[in-house]
N, C-alpha and C positions, 0 to 999 in steps of 0.2 A: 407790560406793553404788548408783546405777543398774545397775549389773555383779547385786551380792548379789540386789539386788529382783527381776530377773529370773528367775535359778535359783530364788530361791525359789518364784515363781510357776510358774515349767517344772514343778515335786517336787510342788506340790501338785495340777497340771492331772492330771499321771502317777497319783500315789498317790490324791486324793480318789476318784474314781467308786469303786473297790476298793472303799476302807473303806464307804462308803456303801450298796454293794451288802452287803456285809457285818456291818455291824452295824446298820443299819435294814430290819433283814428283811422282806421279800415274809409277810403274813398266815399264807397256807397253810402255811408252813413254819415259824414264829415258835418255835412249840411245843416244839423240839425242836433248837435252836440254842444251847448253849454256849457258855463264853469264860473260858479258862483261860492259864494262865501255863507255860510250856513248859520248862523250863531242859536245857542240854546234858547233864546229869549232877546227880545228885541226893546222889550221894555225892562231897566234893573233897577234895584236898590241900591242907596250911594252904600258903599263898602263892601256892597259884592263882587264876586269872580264871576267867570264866566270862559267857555271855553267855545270854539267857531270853529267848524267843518268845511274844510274848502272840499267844493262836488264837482262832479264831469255829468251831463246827464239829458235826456231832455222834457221838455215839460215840466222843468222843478219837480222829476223824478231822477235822483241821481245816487252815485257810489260818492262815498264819504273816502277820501284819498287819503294815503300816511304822508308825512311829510318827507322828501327826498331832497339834501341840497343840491344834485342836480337840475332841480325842475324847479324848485324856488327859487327865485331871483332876492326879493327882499320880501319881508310882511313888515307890516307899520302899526303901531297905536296912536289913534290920533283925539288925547282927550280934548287937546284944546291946539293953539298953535305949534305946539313944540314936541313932535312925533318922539316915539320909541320906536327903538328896534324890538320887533321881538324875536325871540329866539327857541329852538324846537330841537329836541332829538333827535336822530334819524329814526325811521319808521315812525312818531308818533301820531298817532289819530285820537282826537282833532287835533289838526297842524296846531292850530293856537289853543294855546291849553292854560285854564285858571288864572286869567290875564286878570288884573285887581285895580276896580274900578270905584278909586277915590277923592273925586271929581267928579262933581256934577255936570251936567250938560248932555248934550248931543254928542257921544265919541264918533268916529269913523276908523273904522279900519280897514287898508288897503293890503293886497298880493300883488303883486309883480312875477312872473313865470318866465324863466329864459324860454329862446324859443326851443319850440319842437317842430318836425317835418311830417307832410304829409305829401302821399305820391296821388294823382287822381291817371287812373289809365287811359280812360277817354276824353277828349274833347267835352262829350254831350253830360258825362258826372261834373264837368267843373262848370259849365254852364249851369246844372241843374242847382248844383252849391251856390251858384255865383246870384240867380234869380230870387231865390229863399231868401238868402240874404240882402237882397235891397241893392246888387251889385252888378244889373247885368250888363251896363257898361265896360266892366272891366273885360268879359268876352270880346267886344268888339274891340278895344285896347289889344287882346291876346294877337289879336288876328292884324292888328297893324305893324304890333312887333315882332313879325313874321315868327312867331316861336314855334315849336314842336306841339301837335294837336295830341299825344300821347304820350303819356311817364309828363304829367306836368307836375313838375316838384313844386310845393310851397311850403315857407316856415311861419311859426305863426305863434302870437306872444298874447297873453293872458294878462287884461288891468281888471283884476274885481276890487267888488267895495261893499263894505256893509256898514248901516247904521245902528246903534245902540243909544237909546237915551236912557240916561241915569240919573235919577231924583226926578221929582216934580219939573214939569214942562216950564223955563221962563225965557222971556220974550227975546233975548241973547243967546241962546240955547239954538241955534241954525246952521247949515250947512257951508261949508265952505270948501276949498280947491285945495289939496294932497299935491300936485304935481306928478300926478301918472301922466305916462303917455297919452294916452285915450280915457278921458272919463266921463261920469256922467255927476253933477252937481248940483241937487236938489235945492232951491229958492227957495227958501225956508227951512219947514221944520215938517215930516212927511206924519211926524207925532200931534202935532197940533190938532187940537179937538174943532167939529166942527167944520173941517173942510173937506169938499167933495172931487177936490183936485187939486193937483199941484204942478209949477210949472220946473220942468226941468230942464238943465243944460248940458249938452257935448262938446268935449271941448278935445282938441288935439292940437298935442303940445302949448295949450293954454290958450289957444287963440278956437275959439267958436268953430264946430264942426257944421256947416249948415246942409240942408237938403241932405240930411242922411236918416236909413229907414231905420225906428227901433222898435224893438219886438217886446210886449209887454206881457209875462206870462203872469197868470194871476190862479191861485186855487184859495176858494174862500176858507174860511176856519172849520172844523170840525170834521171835514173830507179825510180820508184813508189816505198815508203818505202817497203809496200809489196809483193815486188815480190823475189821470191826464189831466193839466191845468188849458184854461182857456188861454190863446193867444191873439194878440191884437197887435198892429202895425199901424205907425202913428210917423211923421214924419221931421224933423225939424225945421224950423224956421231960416230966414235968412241971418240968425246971431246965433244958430245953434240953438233953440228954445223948443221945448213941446208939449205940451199939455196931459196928462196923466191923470185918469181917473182911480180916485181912490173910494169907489163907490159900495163897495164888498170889502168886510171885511176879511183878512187872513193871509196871505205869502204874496209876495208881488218879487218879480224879476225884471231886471229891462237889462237888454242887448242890443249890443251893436259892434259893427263888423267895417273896419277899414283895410283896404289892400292898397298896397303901393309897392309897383317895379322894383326891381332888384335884380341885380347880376350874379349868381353865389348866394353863399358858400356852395362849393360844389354845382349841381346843375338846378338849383334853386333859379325863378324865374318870377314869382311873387313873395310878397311876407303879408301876412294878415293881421292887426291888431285886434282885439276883443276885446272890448268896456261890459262890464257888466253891473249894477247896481240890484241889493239884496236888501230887503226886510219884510218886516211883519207887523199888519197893521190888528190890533188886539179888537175884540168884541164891544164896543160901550159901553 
């Protein structure tokens, strides 16, 4: 028992500072940090494994993180209606590891992240955060609730998602709603041959997120993991809806960023949610 308790404490001395530095971002840069679900392959064979990298990053250039059950909330399998849990060691990289997929369809898997905190010093960094993101209202919000223009705490929670199809593409094989907080719910099938776009939905707490900004990062196939993807902002509809092109193929991200008032914990004064949706659209 004294043996186990050690290692565990050794994995976490190792792995914490990382995550830490990583998902409680330094202010200046907060704005423009990501956190997505990675998977080896986005298209599989039925009876294969598969293992998914949850990243902190931006541009769909990111660190591949260990897994921490402080910072994981839940991970889910979702081959058809009837999710799993999955489950991780501490430190393991990729969080989801050799997950065996025996079931054909469309899977989805989702993260859930407790939250984490971020301090912004200035006034003019949470603005600059708040505009990137599609959110400058929430400024003028700060300023009616007379709050502190400096040390403005917020905590802030993580819903990614990624798709995997497995076997041949058939007509039943489509997207459906996990019940995260904030998601994003692809109308169809993003695999489906032949389409030059797709429409997609946000949803928070199940009910349509509308007029909200999302960020669509795209790096075609064959590109250097490194290299800066294009991004594009696209906006949703009055149901939450928005159009997505899927014109190039190779990595696609879309993000989105909700803030809602908060009193706490401690001198917390926003929380932000983060929907992210992940895949890879293959070569023809």
């Amino acid at each position: 028992m004294n043996h186990t308790r050690s290692i565990t404490t050794t994995i976490k001395e190792r792995v914490l500072p990382n995550i830490i530095l990583s998902l409680c971002l330094t202010a200046s840069s907060a704005a423009a940090h990501e956190f997505w679900l990675d998977p080896q392959s986005s298209i599989v064979e039925l009876g294969q494994s598969l293992s998914i990298d949850m990243r902190v990053g931006q541009n769909l250039v990111g660190q591949a993180l260990p897994y921490l059950d402080n910072v994981v909330r839940e991970m889910k399998h979702w081959p058809s209606d009837a999710p799993s849990d999955l489950k991780a060691r501490l430190g393991d990289r990729p969080a989801m590891q050799d997950v065996a997929l025996d079931e054909p369809g469309l899977h989805r898997f989702t993260l859930e992240t407790n939250p984490a905190f971020i301090v912004f010093a200035t006034f003019a960094e949470f603005t600059e955060y708040l505009e990137y993101e599609g959110l400058a209202e929430i400024a003028v919000m700060h300023i009616d609730r007379q709050l502190s223009q400096v040390d403005i705490a917020e905590a802030y929670v993580r819903n990614a998602r990624t798709l995997v199809q497995v076997g041949p593409l058939a007509p039943d094989h489509v997207d459906a709603a996990t019940g995260l907080p904030f998601e994003f719910i692809v109308e169809g099938n993003p695999f489906a041959a032949d389409q030059s776009e797709i429409d997609v939905r946000l949803t928070w707490q199940s009910e349509p997120a509308p007029f909200t900004q999302i960020a669509i990062f795209q790096k075609p196939s064959g590109v250097q993991a490194s290299s800066v993807a294009t991004r594009t902002l696209v906006t949703t509809d009055k149901e939450g809806v928005a159009k997505v092109s899927l014109d190039v193929a190779g990595q696609y991200l879309l993000n989105a960023v909700r803030m809602e008032p908060v009193e706490g914990p401690g001198s917390v004064v926003w929380q932000s949610h983060w929907a992210s949706l992940a895949f890879n659209i293959p070569n023809s």
